[in-house]
KEPA-5845 format. One record per residue (C-alpha): x, y, z; residue in one letter. Coordinates in steps of 0.5 Angstrom, whole numbers, padded with zeros to 4 digits, always signed. Layout:
! residues N
XYZA
...
END
This chain:
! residues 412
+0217+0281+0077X
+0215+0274+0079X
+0208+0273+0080X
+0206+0269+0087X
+0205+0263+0084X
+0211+0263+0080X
+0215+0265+0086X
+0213+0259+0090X
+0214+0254+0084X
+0221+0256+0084X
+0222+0254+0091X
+0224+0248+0094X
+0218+0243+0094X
+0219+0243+0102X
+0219+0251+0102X
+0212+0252+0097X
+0208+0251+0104X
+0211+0256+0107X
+0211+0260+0102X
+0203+0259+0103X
+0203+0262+0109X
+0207+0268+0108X
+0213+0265+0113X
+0218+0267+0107X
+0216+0275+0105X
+0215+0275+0113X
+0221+0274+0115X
+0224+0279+0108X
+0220+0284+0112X
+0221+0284+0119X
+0228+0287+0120X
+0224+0293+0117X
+0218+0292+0121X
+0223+0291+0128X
+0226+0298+0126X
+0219+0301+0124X
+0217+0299+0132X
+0223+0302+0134X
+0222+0309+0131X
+0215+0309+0134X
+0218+0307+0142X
+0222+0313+0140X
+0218+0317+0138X
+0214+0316+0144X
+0215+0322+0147X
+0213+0326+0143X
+0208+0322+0139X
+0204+0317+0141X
+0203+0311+0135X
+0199+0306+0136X
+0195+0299+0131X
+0189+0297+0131X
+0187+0290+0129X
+0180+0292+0125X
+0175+0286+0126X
+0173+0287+0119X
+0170+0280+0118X
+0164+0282+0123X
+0159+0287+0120X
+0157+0289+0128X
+0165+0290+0130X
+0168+0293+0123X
+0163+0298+0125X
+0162+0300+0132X
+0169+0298+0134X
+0173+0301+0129X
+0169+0307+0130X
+0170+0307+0137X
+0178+0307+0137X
+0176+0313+0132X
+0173+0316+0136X
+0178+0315+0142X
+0183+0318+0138X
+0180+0325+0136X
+0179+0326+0142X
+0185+0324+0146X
+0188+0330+0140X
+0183+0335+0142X
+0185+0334+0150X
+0192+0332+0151X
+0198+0335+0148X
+0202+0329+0146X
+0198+0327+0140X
+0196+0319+0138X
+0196+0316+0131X
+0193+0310+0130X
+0194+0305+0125X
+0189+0300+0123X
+0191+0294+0121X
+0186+0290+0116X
+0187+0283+0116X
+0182+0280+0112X
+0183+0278+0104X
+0176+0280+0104X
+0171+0283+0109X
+0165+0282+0111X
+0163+0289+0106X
+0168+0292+0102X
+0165+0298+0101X
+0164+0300+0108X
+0173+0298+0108X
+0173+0302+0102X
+0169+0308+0107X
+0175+0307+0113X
+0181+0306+0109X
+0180+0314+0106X
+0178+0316+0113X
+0184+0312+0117X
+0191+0310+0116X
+0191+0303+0115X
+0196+0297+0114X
+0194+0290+0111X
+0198+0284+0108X
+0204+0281+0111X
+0206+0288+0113X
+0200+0290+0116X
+0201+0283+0121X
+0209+0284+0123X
+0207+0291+0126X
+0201+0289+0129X
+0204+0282+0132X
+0210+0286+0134X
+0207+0292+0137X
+0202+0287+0141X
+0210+0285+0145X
+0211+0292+0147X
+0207+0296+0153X
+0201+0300+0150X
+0203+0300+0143X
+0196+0296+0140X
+0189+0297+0142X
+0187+0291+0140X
+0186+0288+0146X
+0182+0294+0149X
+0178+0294+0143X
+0170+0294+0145X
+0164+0296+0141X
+0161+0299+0148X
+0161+0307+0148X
+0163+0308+0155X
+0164+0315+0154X
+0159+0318+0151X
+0163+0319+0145X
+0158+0316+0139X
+0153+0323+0141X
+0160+0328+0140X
+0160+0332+0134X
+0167+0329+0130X
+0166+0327+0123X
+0163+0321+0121X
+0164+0317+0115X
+0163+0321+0109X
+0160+0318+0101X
+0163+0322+0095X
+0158+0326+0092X
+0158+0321+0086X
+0155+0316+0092X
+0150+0320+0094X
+0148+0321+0087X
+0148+0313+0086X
+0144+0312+0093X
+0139+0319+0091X
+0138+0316+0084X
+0136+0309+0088X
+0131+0312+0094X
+0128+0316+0088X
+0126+0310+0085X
+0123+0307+0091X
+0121+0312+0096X
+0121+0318+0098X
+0128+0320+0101X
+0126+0323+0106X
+0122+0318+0109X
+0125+0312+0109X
+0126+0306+0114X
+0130+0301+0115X
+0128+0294+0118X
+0132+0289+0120X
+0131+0282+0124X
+0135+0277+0126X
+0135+0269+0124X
+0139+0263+0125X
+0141+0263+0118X
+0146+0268+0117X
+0150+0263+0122X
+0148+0257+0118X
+0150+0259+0112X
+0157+0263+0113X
+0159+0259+0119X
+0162+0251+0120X
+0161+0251+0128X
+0155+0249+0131X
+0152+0257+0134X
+0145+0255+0136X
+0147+0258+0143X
+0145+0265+0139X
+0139+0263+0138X
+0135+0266+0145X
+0136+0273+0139X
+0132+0270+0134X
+0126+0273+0131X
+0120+0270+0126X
+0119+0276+0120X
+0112+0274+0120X
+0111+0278+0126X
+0113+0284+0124X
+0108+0284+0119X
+0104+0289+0122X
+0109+0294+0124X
+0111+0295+0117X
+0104+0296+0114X
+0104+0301+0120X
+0110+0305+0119X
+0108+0305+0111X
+0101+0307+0113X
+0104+0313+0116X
+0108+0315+0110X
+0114+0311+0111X
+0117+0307+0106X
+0120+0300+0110X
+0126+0297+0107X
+0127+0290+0111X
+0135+0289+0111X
+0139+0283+0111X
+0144+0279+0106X
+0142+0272+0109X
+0135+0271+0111X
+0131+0265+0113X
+0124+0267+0110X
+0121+0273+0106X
+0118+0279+0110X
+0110+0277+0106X
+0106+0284+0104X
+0102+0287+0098X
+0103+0294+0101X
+0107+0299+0097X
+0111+0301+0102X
+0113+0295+0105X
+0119+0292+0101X
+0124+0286+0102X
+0130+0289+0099X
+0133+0282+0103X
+0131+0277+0098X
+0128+0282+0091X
+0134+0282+0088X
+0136+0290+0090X
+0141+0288+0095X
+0149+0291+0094X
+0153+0291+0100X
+0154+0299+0097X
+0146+0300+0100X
+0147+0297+0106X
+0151+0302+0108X
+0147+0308+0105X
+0140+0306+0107X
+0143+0306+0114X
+0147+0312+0113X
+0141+0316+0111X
+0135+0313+0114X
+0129+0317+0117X
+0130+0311+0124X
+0132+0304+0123X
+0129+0298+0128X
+0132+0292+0130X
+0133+0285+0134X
+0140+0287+0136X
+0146+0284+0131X
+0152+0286+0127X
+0148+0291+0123X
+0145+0295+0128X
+0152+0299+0127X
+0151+0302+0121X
+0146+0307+0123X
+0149+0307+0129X
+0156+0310+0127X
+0152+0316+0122X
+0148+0317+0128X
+0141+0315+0125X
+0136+0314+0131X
+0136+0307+0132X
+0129+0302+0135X
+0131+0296+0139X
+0126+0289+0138X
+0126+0284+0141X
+0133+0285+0145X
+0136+0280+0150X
+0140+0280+0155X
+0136+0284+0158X
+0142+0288+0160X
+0147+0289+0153X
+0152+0294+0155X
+0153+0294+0147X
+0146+0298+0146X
+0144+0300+0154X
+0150+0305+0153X
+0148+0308+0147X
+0142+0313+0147X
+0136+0309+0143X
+0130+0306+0144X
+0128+0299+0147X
+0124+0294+0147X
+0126+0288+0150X
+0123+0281+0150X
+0118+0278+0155X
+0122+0273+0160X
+0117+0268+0163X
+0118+0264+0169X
+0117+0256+0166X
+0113+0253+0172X
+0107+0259+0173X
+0109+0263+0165X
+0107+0270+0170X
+0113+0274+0167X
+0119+0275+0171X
+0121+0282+0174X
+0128+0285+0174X
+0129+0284+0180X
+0127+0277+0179X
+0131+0275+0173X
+0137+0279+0177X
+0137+0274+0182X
+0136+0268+0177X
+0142+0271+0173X
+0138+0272+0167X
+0138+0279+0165X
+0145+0278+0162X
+0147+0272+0159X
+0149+0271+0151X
+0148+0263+0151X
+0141+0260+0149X
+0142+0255+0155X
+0143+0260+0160X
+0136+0261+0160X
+0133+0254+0160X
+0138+0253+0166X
+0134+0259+0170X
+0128+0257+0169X
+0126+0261+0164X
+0122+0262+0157X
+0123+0266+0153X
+0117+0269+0149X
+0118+0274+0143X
+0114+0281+0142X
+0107+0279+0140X
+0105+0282+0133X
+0101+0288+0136X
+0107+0290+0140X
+0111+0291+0135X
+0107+0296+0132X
+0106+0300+0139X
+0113+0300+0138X
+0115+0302+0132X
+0109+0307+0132X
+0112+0310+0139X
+0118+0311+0135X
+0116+0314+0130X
+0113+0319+0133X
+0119+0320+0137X
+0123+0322+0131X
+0117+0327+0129X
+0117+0330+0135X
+0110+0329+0137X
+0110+0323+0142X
+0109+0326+0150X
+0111+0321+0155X
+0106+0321+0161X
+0109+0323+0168X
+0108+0316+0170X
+0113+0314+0164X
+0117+0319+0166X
+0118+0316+0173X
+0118+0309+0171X
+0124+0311+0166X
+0128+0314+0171X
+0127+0308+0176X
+0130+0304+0170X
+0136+0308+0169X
+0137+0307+0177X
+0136+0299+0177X
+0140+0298+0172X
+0146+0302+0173X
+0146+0300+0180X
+0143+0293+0182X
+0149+0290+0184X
+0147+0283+0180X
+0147+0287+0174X
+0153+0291+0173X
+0161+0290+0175X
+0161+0296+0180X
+0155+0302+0181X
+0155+0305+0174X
+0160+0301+0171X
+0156+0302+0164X
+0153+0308+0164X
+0145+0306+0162X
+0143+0311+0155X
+0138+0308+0153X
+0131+0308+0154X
+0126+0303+0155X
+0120+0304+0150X
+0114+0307+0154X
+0109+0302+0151X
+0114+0296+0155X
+0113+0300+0161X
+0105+0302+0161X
+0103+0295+0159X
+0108+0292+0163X
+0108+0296+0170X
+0110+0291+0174X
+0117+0290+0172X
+0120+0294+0176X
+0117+0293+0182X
END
């Protein structure tokens, strides 16, 4: 057999580029594709067959997506009688974690190559046939709290991820921290993203929260494939697996997969613990208002949006009514009037240890919290500026009882 190059260079040279495009094999292969559509609007009576285009050069979208359109699946098969395949295309010659697309492909039908392209491109032609469209990483079900299976490790994987934790910490008693930064973009993007900038956090801030959670006991593993600087600490249980060397795509999935709860800023990683159903503390999050996050059961602590002339922090209503609790645009804030001031040191650590005691089940909410929690729900599933429709998203997530008790006039 030919191999790839050898192939092309057989070609005519105006057919070589072509041939780089995948035009010729394409072309050799769509009156099977075309006939392999067919057979599925056939069978459509008594079975449903669907693609899905996985987004698998976006950690956040390769993992809350892709678990979504799963999840959707298994219980369309669990309620009606005429049963839904889907088939996941997965398009990139390299994804964004290779072995999270190991972890799918031994849960999912999958597709790929010039194959994989011809079924998706043509089942989008057809009515209903791919899901692609409709994908989204908003649970608007409810579906991340059901009991389906989620993603399973080998033993020989978990025996590699005991052996690592075991060396470090305690496995038991392990928490992953994860914050945002411009460089990630910088680094792996051509375009100019400063417009994501309104996400950004400093890593020295979340200093002192670290060595409040390893105080307590935890082992405080700092994420991140790309990050601008270090996370700085002589404390034992505080460790930059970001920049000291530890990091393999294969950890970034276990630690997520098996932490005691994981803290972050809200980005693409956030959908690891997310999808093996570990708790999960929101910092710093902006939009006020994230369907992604607020339709799911978490914890939040959201940034502190002041107004630019007298610097008093704008209540909901107030950035309501400026349409500034829900954009994803840096600009969008300045054009409110709106300043955007991070969590301060010493608010991340009544953060994080409200979550820690969440998760030891030892936190008790004051009557006070209680009533301020539910106001919250009520306002932000039903401000008319705030959702499409009443309830369009339904609010899950909870704000972090220290933002109410230390900020009690938001709501008003």
């Amino acid at each position: 057999m030919l191999s790839q190059v050898n192939f092309k260079s057989k070609l005519p040279k105006n057919l070589q580029k072509y041939a780089s495009f995948g035009v010729i094999p394409k072309l050799f292969l769509a009156p099977f594709a075309i006939l392999t559509v067919l057979i599925f609007v056939l069978a459509r009576p008594f079975l449903i067959i669907q693609v899905h285009k996985v987004n698998d050069w976006r950690l956040g979208h390769f993992t809350g997506n892709t678990e979504l359109t799963r999840l959707k699946t298994l219980d369309h098969n669990q309620s009606q009688r005429r049963k839904l395949l889907t088939v996941y295309y997965c398009g990139s010659e390299k994804p964004c974690n290779q072995f999270l697309a190991k972890l799918w492909k031994r849960e999912l039908v999958s597709i790929s190559g010039h194959w994989g392209w011809l079924l998706n491109d043509l089942t989008q032609r057809v009515p209903k046939m791919n899901s692609s469209r409709e994908s989204t990483d908003v649970d608007f079900d409810g579906l991340m709290t059901s009991d389906f299976n989620q993603l399973r490790f080998r033993p020989s994987e978990i025996e590699e991820g005991d052996m690592f934790l075991q060396k470090h910490c305690d496995p038991m008693r392990f928490v992953c921290l994860n914050v945002r930064d411009a460089e990630f973009f910088r680094k792996t993007r051509t375009r100019d993203m400063s417009y994501h900038d309104y996400r950004d956090s400093d890593i020295k801030t979340y200093v002192a929260a670290a060595e409040a959670l390893a105080e307590m006991g935890y082992t405080v593993f700092r994420m991140g494939a790309i990050v601008k600087e270090p996370l700085l600490s002589n404390h034992p249980r505080v460790i930059d697996y970001a920049t000291n060397g530890m990091r393999t795509e294969f950890l970034d999935i276990f630690l997520g997969a098996y932490c005691t709860f994981a803290i972050s800023t809200s980005s693409g990683w956030d959908g690891v613990p997310t999808i093996f159903r570990r708790p999960l503390l929101i910092v710093n999050q902006l939009p006020i208002l994230n369907p992604t996050n607020d339709t799911l059961d978490r914890i939040i602590y959201r940034k502190i949006l002041l107004d630019r002339d007298s610097s008093e922090v704008l209540t909901l209503q107030q950035l309501a009514e400026r349409g500034a609790a829900t954009p994803f645009h840096t600009q969008a804030y300045k054009d409110a009037g709106v300043v955007i001031r991070d969590l301060s040191s010493e608010e991340l650590v009544d953060a994080v240890t409200e979550m820690a005691q969440r998760v030891e089940g030892t936190f008790v909410e004051t009557p006070e919290q209680k009533e301020m929690q539910a106001e919250a729900k009520r306002i932000l599933s039903t401000h008319p500026k705030l959702q499409p429709s009443p309830n369009y998203y339904p609010i899950r997530a909870q704000f972090a009882s220290c933002f109410l008790s230390r900020y009690p006039n938001f709501l008003k």
